[in-house]
C-alpha positions in Angstrom: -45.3 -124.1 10.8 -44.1 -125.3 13.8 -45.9 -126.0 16.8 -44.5 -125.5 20.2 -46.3 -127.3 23.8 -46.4 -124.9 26.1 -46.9 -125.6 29.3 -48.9 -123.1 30.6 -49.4 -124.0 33.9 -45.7 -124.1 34.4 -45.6 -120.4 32.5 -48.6 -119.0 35.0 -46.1 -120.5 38.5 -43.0 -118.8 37.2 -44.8 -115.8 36.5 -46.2 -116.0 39.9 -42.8 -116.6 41.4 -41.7 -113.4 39.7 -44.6 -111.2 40.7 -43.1 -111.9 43.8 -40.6 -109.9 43.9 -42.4 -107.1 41.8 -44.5 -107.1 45.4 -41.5 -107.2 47.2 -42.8 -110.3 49.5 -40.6 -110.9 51.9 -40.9 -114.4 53.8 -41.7 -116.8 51.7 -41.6 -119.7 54.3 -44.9 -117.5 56.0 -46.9 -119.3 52.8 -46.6 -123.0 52.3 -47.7 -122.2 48.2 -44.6 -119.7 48.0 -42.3 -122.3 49.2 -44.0 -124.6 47.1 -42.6 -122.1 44.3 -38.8 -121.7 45.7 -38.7 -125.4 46.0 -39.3 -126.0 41.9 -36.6 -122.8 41.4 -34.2 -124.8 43.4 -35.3 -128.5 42.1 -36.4 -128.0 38.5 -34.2 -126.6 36.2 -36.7 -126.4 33.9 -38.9 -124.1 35.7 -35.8 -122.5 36.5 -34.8 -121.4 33.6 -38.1 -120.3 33.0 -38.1 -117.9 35.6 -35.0 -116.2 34.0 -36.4 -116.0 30.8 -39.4 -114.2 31.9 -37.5 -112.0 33.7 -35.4 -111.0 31.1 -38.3 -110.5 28.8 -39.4 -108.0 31.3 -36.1 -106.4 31.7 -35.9 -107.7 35.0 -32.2 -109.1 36.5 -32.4 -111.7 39.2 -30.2 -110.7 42.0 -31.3 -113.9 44.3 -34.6 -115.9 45.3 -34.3 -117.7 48.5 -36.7 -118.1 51.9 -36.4 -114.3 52.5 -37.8 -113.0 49.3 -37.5 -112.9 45.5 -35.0 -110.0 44.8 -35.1 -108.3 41.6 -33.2 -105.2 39.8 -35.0 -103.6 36.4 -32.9 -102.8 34.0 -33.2 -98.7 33.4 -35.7 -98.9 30.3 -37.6 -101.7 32.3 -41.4 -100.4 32.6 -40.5 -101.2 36.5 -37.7 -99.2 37.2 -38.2 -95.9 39.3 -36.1 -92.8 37.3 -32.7 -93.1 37.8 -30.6 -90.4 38.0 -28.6 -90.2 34.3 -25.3 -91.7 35.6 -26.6 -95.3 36.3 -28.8 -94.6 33.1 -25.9 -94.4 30.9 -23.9 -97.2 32.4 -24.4 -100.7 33.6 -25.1 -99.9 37.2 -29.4 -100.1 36.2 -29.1 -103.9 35.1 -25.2 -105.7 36.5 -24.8 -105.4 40.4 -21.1 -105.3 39.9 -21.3 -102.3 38.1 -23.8 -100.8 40.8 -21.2 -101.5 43.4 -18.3 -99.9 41.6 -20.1 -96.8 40.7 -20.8 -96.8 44.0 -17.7 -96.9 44.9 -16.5 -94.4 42.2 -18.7 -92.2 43.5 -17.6 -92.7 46.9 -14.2 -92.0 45.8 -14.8 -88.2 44.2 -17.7 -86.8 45.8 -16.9 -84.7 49.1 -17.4 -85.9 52.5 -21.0 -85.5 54.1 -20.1 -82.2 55.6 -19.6 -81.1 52.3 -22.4 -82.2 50.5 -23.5 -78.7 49.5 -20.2 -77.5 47.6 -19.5 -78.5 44.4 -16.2 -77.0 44.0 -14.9 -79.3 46.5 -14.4 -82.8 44.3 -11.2 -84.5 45.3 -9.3 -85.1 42.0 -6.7 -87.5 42.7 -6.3 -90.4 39.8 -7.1 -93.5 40.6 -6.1 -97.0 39.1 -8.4 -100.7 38.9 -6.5 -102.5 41.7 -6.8 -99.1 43.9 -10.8 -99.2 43.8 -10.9 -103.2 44.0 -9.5 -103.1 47.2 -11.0 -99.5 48.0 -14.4 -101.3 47.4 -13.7 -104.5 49.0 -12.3 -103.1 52.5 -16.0 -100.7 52.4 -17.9 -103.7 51.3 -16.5 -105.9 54.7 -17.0 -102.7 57.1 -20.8 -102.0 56.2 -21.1 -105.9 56.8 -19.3 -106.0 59.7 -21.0 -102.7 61.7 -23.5 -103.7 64.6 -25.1 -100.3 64.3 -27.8 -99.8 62.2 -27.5 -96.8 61.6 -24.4 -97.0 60.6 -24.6 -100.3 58.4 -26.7 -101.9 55.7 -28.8 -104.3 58.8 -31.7 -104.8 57.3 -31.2 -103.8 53.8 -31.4 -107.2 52.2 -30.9 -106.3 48.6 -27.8 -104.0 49.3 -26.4 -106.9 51.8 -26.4 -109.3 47.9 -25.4 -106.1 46.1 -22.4 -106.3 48.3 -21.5 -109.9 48.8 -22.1 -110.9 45.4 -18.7 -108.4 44.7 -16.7 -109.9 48.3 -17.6 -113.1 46.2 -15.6 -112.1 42.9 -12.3 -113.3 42.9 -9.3 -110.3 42.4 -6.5 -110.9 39.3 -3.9 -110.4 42.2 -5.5 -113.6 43.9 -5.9 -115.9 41.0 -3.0 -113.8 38.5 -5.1 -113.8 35.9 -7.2 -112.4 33.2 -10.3 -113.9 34.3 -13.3 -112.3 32.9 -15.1 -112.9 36.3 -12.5 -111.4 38.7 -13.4 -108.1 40.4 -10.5 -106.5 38.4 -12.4 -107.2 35.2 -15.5 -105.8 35.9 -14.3 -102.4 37.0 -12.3 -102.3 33.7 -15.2 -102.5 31.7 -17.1 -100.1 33.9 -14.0 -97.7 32.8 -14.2 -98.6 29.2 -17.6 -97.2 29.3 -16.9 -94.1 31.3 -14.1 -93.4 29.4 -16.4 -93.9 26.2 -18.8 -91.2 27.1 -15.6 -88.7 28.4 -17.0 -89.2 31.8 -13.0 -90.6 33.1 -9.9 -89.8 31.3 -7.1 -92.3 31.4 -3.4 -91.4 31.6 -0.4 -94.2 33.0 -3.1 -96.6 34.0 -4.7 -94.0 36.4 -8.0 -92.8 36.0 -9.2 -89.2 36.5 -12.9 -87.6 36.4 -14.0 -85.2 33.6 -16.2 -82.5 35.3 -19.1 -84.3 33.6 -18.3 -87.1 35.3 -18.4 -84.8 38.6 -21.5 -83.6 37.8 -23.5 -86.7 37.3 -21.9 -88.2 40.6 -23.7 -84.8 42.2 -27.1 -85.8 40.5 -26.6 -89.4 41.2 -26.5 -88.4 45.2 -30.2 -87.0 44.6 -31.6 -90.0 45.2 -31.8 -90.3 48.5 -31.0 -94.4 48.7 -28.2 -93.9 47.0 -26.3 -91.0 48.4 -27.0 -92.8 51.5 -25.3 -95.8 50.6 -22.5 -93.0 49.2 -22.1 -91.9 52.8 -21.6 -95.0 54.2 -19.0 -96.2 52.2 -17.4 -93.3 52.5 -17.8 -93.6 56.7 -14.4 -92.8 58.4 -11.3 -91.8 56.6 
């Protein structure tokens, strides 16, 4: 049999690191022992790549670790994700923050405006194609950056503020004119592959169009409150 050295001391550090961000510890610069531990996931690659390999064992996705906190998203059947509503269940949005923003987006994109909220009937149902949501996304993305109002912006919100950059930081086909796998192009057409797969979106002429099932989870999506307030503010002025 084969025996494996474990360094446990290293294992009992990256687990600490981790717990971390199950605490939601902001400021790690307030604790010279916590900077101890961001300066080994920055130095050691080692101990890096232990940290991610934890974290996926836990069904935990790294969305960043730096001075301000260890940021973490659980994947939907992690023991540490809160109940989501079925729509990010069923997709990617639980466990890829590109898929998060685009549903996001999606939703924005057929659910009525705020004064609406309460009536169903009122869906807008105009198709839509990959490069119209890209830069649908993209020009919401830079105006909740860009808002000095609070209440009106994501100020404060550190995890959404990532959520968001880490798409501005995806490169578009149109850009590069390419099939990249990593352009935001991509990602939104396999977040379609999937809807399409479950008859949540029906395709026709490269335009996409929402099934009423597809309406209806956006609805139940928008009962968590976080999220049909982030829904709100991408929609924001027409």
């Amino acid at each position: 049999m084969k025996e494996y050295k474990i360094d446990t001391g290293l294992v009992e550090k990256a687990t600490e690191l981790i717990y971390l961000g199950l605490r939601q510890q902001k400021n790690l610069t307030a604790e010279p022992y916590h900077m101890e531990l961001l300066k080994m996931y920055r130095n050691e690659s080692m101990f890096r790549e232990l940290v991610h390999v934890i974290a996926r064992g836990l069904k935990l996705g790294i969305i960043e670790i730096d001075e301000s906190g260890v940021f973490l998203r659980p994947d939907h059947d992690s023991i540490f994700a809160k109940k989501r509503s079925d729509l990010l269940n069923l997709t990617k949005g639980g466990r890829d923050k590109y898929s998060f923003v685009i549903l996001i987006g999606l939703a924005a994109q057929y659910f009525p405006k705020e004064s609406s909220f309460d009536e169903r009937s009122q869906y807008i149902t105009e198709p839509i194609t990959i490069s119209e949501l890209d830069e649908y996304i993209r020009k919401r993305c830079r105006m909740l950056k860009e808002r000095e109002n609070p209440e009106d912006s994501i100020a404060g919100d550190k995890t959404t503020e990532l959520l968001l950059n880490s798409y501005l930081s995806l490169p578009s086909e149109e850009k590069i004119l390419s099939s990249s796998r990593n352009t935001s192009n991509a990602h939104i057409r396999n977040v379609f592959t999937f809807l399409k797969s479950e008859k949540l979106l029906l395709e026709e002429d490269g335009k996409f169009y929402p099934t009423m099932k597809f309406k209806n989870q956006i609805y139940n999506l928008t009962e968590n409150e976080g999220i049909r307030r982030l829904i709100e503010l991408f929609q924001g002025e027409s």
